[in-house]
N, CA, C and O of each residue as an XYZ file, in Angstrom:
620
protein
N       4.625     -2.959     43.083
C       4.392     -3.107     41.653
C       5.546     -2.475     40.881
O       6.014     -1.364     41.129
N       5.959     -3.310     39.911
C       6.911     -2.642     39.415
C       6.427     -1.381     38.150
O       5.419     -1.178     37.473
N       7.850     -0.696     38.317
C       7.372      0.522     37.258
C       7.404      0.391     35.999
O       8.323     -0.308     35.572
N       6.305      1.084     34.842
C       6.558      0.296     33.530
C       8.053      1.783     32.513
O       8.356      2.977     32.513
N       8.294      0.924     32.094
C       9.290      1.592     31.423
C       8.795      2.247     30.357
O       8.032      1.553     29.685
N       9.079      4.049     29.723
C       8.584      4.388     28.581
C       9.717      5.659     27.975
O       9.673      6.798     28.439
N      10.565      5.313     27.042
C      11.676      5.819     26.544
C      10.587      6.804     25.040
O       9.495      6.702     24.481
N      11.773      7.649     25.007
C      11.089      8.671     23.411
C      12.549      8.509     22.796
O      13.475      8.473     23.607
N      12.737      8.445     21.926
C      14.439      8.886     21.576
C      13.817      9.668     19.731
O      13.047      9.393     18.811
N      14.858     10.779     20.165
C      14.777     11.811     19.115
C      16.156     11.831     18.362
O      16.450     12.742     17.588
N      16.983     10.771     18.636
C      18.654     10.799     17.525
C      18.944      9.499     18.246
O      18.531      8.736     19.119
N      19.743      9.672     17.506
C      20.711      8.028     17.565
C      21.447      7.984     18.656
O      22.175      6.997     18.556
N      21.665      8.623     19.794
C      22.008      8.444     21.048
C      21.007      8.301     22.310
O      21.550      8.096     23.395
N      19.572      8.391     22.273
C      18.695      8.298     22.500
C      18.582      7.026     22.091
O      18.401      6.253     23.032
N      18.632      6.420     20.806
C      18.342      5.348     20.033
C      19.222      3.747     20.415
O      18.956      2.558     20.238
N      20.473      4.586     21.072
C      21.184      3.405     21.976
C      20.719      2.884     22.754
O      20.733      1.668     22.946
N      19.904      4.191     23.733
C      19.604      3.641     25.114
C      18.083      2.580     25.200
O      17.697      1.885     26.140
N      17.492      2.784     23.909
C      16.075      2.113     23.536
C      16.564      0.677     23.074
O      15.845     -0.274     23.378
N      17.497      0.493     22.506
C      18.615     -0.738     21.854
C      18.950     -1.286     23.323
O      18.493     -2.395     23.603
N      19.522     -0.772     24.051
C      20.704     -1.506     25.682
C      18.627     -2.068     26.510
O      18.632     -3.196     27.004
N      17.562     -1.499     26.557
C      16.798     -1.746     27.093
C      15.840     -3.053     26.346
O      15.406     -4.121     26.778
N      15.768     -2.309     24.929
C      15.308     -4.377     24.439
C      16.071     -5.190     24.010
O      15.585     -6.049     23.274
N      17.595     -5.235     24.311
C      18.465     -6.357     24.007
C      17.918     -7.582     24.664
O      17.723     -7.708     25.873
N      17.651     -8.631     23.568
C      17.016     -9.893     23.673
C      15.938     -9.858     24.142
O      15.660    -10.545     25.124
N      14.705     -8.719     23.319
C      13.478     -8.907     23.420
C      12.969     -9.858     22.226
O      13.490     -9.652     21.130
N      12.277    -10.590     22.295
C      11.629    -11.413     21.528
C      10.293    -10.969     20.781
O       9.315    -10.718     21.485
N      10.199    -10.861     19.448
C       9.006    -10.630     19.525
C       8.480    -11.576     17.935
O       9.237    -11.874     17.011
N       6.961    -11.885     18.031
C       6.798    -12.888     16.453
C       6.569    -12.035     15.286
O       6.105    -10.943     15.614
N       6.746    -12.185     14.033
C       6.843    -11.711     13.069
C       5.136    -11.335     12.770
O       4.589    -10.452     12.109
N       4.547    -12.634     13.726
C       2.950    -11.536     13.166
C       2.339    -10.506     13.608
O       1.211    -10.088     13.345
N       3.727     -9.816     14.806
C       3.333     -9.023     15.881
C       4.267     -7.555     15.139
O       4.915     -6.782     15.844
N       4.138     -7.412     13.517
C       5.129     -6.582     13.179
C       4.023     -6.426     12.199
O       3.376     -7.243     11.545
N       3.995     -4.714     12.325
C       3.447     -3.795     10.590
C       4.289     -2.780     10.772
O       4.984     -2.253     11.642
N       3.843     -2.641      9.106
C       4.291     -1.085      8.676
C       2.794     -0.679      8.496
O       2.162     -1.698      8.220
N       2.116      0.241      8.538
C       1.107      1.203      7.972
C       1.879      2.419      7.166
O       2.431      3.401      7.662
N       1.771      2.110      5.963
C       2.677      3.001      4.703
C       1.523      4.540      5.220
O       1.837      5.687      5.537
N       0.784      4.172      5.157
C      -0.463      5.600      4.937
C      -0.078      6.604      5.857
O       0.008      7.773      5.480
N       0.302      6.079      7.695
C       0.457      7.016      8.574
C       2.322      6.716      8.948
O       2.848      6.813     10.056
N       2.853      6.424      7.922
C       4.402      6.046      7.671
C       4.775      5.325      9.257
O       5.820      5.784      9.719
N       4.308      4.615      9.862
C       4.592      4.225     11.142
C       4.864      1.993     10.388
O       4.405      1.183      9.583
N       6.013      2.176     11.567
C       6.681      0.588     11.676
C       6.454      0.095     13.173
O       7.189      0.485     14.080
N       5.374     -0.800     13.383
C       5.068     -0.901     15.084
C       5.452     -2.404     14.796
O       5.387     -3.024     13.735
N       6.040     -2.976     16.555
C       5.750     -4.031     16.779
C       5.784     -4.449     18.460
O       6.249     -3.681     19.302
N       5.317     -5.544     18.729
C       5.624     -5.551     20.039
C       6.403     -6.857     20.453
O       6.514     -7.940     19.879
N       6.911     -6.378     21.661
C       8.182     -7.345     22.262
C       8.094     -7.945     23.890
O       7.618     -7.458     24.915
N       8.855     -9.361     23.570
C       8.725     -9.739     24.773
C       9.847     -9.478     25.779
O      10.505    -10.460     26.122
N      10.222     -8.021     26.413
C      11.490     -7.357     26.767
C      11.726     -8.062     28.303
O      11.081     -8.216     29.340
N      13.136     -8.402     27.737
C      14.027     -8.818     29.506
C      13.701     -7.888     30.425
O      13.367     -6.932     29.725
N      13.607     -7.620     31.356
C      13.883     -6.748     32.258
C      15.047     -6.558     32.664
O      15.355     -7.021     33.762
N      15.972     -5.854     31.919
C      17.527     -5.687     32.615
C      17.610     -4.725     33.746
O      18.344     -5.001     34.695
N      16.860     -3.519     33.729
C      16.830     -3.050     34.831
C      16.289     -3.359     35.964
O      16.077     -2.467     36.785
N      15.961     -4.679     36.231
C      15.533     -5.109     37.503
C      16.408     -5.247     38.500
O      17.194     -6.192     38.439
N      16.445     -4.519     39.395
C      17.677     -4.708     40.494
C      18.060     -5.563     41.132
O      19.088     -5.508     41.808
N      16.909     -7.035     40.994
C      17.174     -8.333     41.022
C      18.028     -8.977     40.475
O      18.975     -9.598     40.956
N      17.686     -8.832     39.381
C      18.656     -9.370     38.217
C      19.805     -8.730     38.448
O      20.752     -9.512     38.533
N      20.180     -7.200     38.629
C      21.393     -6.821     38.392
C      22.451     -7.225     39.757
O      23.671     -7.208     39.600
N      21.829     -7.580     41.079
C      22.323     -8.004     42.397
C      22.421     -9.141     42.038
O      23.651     -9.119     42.010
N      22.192    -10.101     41.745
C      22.269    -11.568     41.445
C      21.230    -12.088     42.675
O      21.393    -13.239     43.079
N      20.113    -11.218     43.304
C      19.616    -11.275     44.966
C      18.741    -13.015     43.970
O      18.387    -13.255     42.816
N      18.756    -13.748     45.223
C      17.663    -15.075     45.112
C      16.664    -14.972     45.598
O      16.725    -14.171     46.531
N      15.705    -15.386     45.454
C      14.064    -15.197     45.804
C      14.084    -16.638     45.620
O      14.851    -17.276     44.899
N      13.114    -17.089     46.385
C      12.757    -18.629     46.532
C      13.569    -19.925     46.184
O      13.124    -20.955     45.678
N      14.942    -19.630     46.591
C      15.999    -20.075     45.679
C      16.362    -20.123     44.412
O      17.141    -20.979     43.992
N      15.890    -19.306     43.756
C      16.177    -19.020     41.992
C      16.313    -17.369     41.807
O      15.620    -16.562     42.428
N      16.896    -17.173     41.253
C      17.456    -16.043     40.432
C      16.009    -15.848     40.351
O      15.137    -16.713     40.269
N      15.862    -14.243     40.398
C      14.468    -13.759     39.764
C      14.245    -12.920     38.649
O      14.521    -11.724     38.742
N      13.796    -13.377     37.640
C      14.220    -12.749     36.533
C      12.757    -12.298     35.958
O      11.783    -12.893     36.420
N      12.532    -11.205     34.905
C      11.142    -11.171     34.793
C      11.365    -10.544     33.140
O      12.475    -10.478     32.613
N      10.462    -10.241     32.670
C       9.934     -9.957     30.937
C       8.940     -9.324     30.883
O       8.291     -9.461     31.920
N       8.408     -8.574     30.056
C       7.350     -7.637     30.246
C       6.934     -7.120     28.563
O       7.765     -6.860     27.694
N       5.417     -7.062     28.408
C       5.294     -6.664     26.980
C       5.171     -5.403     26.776
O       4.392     -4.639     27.346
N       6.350     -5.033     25.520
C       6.950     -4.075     25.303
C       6.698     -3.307     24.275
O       7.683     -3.645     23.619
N       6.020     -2.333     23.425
C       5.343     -1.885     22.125
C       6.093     -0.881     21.637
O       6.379      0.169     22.211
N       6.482     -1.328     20.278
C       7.705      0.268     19.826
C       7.076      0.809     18.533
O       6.658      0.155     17.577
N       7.090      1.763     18.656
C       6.924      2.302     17.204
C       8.012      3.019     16.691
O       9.029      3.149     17.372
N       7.920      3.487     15.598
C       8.884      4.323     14.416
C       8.075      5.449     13.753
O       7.134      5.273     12.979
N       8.439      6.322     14.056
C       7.317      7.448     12.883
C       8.185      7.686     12.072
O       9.351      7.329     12.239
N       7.604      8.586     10.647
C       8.358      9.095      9.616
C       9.293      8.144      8.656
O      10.163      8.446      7.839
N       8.607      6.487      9.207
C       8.996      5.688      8.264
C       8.720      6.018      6.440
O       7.919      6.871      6.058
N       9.266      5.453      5.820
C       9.891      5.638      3.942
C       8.874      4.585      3.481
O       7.752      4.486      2.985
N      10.600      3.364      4.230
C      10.550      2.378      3.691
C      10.835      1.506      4.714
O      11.576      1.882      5.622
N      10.158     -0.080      4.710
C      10.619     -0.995      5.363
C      11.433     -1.919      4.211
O      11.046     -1.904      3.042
N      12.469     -2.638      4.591
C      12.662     -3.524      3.683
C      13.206     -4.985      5.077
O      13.562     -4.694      6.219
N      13.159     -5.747      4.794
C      13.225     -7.024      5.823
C      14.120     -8.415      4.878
O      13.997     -8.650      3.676
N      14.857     -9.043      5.719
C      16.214     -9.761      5.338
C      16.132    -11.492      6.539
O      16.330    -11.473      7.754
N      15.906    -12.349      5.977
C      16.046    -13.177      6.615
C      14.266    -13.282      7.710
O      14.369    -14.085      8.637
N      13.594    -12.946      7.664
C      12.028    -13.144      7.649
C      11.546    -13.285      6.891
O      11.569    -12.722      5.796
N      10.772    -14.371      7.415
C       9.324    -15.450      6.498
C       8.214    -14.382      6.527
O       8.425    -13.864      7.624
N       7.377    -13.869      6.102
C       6.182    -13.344      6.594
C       5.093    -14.107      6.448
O       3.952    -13.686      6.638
N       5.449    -15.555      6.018
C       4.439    -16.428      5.882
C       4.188    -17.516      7.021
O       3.270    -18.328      7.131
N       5.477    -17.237      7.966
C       5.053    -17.608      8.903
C       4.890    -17.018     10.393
O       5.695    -17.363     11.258
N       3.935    -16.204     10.659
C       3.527    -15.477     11.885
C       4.559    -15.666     13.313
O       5.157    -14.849     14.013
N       4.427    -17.173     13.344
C       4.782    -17.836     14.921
C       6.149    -17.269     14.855
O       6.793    -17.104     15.891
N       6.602    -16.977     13.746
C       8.060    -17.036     13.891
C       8.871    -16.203     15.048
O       8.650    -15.008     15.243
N       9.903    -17.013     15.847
C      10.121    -15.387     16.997
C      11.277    -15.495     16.854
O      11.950    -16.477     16.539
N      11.850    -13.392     17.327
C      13.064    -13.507     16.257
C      13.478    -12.428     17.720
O      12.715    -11.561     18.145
N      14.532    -12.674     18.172
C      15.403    -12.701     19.052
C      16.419    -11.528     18.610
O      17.302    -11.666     17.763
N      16.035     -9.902     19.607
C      16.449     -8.687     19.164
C      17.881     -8.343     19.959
O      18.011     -8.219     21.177
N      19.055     -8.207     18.805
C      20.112     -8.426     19.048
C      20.719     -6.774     19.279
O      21.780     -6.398     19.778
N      19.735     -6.103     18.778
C      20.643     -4.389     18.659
C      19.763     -3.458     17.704
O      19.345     -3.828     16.607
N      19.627     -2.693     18.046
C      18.668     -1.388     17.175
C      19.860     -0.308     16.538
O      20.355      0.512     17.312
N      20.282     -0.345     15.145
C      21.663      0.132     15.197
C      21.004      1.594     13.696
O      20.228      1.364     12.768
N      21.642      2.834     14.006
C      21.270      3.741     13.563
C      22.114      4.336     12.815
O      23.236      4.433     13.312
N      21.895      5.019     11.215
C      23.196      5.579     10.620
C      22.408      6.887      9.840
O      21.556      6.549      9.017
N      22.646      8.460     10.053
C      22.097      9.329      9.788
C      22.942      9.026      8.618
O      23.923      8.283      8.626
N      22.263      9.950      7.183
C      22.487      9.954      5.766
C      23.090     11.013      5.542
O      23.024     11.724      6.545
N      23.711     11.537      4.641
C      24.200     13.115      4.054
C      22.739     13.747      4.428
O      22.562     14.503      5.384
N      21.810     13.353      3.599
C      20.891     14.225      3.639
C      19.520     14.186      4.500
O      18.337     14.342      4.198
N      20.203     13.908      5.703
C      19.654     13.898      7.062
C      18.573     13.403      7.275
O      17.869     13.957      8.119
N      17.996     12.030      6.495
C      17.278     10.973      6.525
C      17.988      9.948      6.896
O      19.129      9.761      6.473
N      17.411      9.196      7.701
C      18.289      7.896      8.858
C      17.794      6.721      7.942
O      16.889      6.680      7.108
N      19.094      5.362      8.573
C      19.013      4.130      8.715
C      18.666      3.819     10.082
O      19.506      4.117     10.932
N      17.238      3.097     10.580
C      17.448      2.290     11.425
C      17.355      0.766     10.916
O      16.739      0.291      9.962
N      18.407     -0.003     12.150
C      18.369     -1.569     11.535
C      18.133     -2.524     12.568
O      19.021     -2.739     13.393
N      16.819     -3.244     12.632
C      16.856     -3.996     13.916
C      17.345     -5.057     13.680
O      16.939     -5.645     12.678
N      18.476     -5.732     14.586
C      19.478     -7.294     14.326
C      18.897     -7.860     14.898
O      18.280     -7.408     15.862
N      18.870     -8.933     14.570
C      17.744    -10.086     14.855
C      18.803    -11.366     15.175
O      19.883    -11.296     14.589
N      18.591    -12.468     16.011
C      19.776    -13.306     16.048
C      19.698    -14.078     15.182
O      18.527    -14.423     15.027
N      20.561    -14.677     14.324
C      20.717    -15.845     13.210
C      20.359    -14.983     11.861
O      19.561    -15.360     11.003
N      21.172    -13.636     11.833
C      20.967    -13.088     10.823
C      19.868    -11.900      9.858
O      20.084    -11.217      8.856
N      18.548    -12.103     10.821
C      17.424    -12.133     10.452
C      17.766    -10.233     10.114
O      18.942    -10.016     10.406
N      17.241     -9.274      9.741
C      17.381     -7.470      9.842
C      16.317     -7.037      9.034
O      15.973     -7.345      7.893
N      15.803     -6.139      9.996
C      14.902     -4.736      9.703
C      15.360     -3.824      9.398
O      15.865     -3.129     10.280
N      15.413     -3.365      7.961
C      15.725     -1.848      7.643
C      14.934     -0.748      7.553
O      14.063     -0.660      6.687
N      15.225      0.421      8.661
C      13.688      0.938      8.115
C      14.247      2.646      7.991
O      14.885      3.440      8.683
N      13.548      2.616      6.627
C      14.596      3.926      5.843
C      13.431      5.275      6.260
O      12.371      5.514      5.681
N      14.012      5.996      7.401
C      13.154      7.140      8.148
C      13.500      8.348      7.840
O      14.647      8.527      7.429
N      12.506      9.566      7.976
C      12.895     10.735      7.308
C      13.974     11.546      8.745
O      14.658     12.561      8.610
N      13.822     10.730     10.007
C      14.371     11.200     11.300
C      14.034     10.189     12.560
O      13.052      9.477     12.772
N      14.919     10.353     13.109
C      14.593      9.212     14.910
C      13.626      9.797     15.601
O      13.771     10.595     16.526
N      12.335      9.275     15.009
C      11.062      9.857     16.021
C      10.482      8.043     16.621
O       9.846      7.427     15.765
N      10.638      7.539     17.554
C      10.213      6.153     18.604
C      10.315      6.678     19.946
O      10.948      7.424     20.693
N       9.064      5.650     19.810
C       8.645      5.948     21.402
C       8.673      4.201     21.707
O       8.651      3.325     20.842
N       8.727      4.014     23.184
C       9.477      2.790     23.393
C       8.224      2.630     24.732
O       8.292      3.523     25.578
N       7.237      1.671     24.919
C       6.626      1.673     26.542
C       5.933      0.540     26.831
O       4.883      0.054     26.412
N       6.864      0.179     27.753
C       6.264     -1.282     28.586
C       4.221     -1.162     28.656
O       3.680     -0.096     28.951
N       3.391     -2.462     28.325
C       2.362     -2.394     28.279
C       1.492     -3.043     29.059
O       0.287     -2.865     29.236
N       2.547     -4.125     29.680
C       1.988     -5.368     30.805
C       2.730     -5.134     31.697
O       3.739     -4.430     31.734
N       2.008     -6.006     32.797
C       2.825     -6.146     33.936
C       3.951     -6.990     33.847
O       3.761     -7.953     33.104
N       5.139     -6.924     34.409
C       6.029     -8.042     34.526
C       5.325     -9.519     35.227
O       4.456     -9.676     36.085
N       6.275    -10.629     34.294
C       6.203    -11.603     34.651
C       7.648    -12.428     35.107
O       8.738    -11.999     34.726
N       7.552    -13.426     35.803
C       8.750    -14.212     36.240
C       9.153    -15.384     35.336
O       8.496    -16.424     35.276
N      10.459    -15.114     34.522
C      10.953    -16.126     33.809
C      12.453    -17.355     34.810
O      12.966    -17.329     35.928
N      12.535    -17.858     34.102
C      13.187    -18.782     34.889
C      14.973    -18.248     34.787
O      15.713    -18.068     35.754
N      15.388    -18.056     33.082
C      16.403    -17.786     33.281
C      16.696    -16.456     32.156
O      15.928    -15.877     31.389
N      18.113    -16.280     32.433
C      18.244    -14.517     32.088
C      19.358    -15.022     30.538
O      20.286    -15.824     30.646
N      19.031    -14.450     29.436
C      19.543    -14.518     28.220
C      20.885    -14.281     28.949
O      21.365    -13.605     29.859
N      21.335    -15.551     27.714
C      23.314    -16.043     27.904
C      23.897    -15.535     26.428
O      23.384    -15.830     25.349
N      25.067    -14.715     26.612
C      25.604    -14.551     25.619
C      26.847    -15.283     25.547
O      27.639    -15.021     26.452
N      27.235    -16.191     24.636
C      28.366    -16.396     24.476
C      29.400    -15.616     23.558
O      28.972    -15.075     22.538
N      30.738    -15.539     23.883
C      31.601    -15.135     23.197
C      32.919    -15.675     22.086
O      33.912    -16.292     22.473
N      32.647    -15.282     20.669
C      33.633    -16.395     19.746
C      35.086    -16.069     20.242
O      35.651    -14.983     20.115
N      35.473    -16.942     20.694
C      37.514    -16.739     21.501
C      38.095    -17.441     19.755
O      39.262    -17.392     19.366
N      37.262    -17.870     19.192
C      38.044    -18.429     18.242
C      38.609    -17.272     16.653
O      37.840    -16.514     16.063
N      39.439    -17.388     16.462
C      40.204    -16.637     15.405
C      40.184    -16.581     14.033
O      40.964    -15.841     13.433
């Protein structure tokens, strides 16, 4: 059985390693709150498994690459403010493809976190400090293929 993954990050270097683990997690927009009352920003994700040692060997299982995904639940404490850029909230289904969790402490030692979304989409969420906790909730499952990044060569 595989092991479930569960990260805490307390600063923005912590906050990388929670970013490198749900790069190209998926998750739908109706699977996202803020609760202003207990200042928390939760949502949950459908996370690659990059650390699968499958995936990282290129090893084949039944002649296919074995690749797997697993549901993933993050929260934010000591959220402000959310503000959101390029999301519908009118439409739930919507799934928005997590490109980078990117962090910028303030003079006055209240943070930016910003979740990048692919095709533009961003979560700003204006925190009094990097308090997330990050923890796989399902078991892994087997997907067929492993997110492709392409690169612009053009100038």
């Amino acid at each position: 059985m595989a092991e479930k993954l569960k990260l805490i990050a307390h600063d923005t270097e912590d906050l990388q390693i929670v970013s490198a683990c749900l790069q190209d997690a998926i998750c739908r927009v109706g699977d996202m709150a803020y609760q202003s009352g207990t200042h928390r920003f939760a949502t949950i994700f459908n996370r690659f498994r990059w650390e699968n040692p499958h995936v990282a060997k290129g090893r084949r299982l039944l002649r296919r690459p074995h690749y797997e995904r697993v549901r993933t639940a993050i929260h934010f404490n000591s959220v402000m403010a959310v503000r959101k850029r390029g999301i519908d909230q009118l439409r739930p289904e919507q799934r928005l493809n997590l490109l980078a969790i990117d962090c910028t402490e303030n003079t006055d030692k209240t943070v930016q976190i910003r979740l990048l979304f692919a095709g533009g989409a961003e979560i700003l969420l204006e925190a009094e400090c990097v308090d997330c906790i990050m923890e796989d909730i399902s078991a892994p499952w087997p997907v067929r293929t492993a997110p492709k990044h392409t690169t612009d060569a053009q100038s």
